[in-house]
C-alpha positions, 0 to 999 in steps of 0.5 A: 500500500505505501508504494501505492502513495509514494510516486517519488518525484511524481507525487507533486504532479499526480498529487495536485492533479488528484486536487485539481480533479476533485475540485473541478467535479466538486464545482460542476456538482455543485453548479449543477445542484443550483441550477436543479434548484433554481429550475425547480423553483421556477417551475413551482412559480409557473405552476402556480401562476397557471393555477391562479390563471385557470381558477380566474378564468374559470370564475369569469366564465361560471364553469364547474373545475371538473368540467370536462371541456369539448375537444369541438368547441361545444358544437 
């Protein structure tokens, strides 16, 4: 196992290449995690906004939520 971490003169280039990787993926992970959030909560927003836009529209014209709509226009 001690040969596995002794490198001799190359342990400061793989040593800080090891480093240098772990903070890279580290990074993506973690810009990765903001934006999932991010969309997630502008998705939350779109969603209550359509809801807030359907329960208005259904209001002005008098309709039942549970309706079902006509696919012809009610022809």
């Amino acid at each position: 196992m001690a040969e596995l971490f002794d490198m001799g003169r190359y342990a400061p280039f793989v040593w800080s290449s090891y480093g240098f990787t772990f903070l890279v993926i580290g990074g993506l992970f973690w810009h990765s995690l903001a934006g999932m959030r991010r969309s997630e909560r502008e998705v939350e927003q779109l969603r209550a906004a359509r809801g807030s836009r359907r329960r208005r529209a259904q209001r002005d014209a008098g309709t039942d939520a549970d309706a079902p709509s006509s696919p012809d226009g009610g022809a």
